[in-house]
C-alpha positions as YAML, in Angstrom:
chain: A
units: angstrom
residues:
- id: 1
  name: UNK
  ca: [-22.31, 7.02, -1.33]
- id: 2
  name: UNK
  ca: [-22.76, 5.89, 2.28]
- id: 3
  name: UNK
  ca: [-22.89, 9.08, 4.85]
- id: 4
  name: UNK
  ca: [-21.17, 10.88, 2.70]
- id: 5
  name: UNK
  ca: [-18.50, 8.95, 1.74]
- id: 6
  name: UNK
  ca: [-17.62, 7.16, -1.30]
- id: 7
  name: UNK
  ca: [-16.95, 3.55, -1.85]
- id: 8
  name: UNK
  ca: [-13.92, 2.77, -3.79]
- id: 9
  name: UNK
  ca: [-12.77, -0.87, -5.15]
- id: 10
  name: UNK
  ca: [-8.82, -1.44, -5.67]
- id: 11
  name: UNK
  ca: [-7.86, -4.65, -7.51]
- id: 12
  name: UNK
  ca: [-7.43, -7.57, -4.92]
- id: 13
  name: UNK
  ca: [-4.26, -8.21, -6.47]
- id: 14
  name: UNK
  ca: [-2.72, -5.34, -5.69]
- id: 15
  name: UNK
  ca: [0.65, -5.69, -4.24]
- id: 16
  name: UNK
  ca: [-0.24, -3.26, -1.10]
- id: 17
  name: UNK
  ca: [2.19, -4.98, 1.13]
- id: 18
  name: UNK
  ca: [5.30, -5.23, -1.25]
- id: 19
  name: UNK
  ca: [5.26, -2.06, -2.09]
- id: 20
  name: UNK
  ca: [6.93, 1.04, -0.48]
- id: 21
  name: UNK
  ca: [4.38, 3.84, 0.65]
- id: 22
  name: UNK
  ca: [7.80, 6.26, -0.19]
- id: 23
  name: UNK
  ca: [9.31, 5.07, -3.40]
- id: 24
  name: UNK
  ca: [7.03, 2.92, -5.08]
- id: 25
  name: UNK
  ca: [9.64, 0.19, -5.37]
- id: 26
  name: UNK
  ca: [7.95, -3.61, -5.17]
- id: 27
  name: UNK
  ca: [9.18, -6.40, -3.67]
- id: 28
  name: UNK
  ca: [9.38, -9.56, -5.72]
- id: 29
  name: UNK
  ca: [8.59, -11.76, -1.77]
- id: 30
  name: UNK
  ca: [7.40, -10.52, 1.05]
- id: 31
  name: UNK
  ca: [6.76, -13.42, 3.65]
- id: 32
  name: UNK
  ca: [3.57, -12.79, 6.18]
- id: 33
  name: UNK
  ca: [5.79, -13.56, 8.92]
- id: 34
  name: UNK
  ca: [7.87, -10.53, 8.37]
- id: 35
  name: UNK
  ca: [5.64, -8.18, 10.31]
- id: 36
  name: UNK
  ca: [8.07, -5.56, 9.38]
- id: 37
  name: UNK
  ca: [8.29, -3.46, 5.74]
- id: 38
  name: UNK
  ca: [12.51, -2.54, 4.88]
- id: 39
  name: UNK
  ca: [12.77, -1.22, 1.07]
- id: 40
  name: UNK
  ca: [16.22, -1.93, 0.02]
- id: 41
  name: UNK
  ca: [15.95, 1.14, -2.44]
- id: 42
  name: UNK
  ca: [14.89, 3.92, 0.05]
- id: 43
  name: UNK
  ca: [15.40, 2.41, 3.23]
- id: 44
  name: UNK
  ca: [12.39, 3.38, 4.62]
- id: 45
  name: UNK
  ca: [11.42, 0.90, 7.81]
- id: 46
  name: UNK
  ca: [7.78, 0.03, 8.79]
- id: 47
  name: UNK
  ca: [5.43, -1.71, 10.31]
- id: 48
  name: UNK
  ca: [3.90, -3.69, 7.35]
- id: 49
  name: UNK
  ca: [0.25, -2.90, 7.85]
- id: 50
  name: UNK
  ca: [0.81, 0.33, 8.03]
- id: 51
  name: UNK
  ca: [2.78, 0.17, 4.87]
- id: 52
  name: UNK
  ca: [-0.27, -1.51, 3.24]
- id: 53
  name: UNK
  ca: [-2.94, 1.26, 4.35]
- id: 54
  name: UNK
  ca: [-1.07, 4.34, 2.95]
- id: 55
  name: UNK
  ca: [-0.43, 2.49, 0.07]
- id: 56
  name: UNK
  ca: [-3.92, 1.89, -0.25]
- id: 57
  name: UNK
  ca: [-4.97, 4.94, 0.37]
- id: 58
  name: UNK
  ca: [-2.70, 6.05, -2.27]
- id: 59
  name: UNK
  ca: [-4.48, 4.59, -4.60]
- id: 60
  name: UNK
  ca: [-7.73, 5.42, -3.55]
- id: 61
  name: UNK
  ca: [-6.82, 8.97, -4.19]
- id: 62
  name: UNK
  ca: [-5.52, 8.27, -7.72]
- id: 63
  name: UNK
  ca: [-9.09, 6.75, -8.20]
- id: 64
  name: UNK
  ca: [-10.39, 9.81, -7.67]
- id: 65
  name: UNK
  ca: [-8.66, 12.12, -9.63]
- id: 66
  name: UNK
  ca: [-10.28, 10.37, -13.06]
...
């Protein structure tokens, strides 16, 4: 715990980028040029870091639940 808050460590290999923060679908490429996230399942379009941080925070919150 650091000021109340609790450290948690996701696997470095997790796809946070290629995945969609709405549907879960994965991409099997995602080049780091394309600055942009476009699921071709849900259509969702985002900016890709953004994409990344709520899917990481996602997970985080899984984490917790166990």
């Amino acid at each position: 715990m650091f000021l109340g808050k609790q450290f948690l460590k996701i696997d470095k290999w997790f796809p946070s980028s290629k995945t969609c923060s709405r549907c879960g679908n994965v991409k099997d490429e995602l080049k780091l040029s394309e600055r942009s996230y476009k699921c071709e399942c849900c259509g969702i379009e985002i900016d890709r870091d953004y994409n990344a941080a709520l899917n990481i925070r996602d997970v985080g919150k899984e984490m917790l639940k166990y």
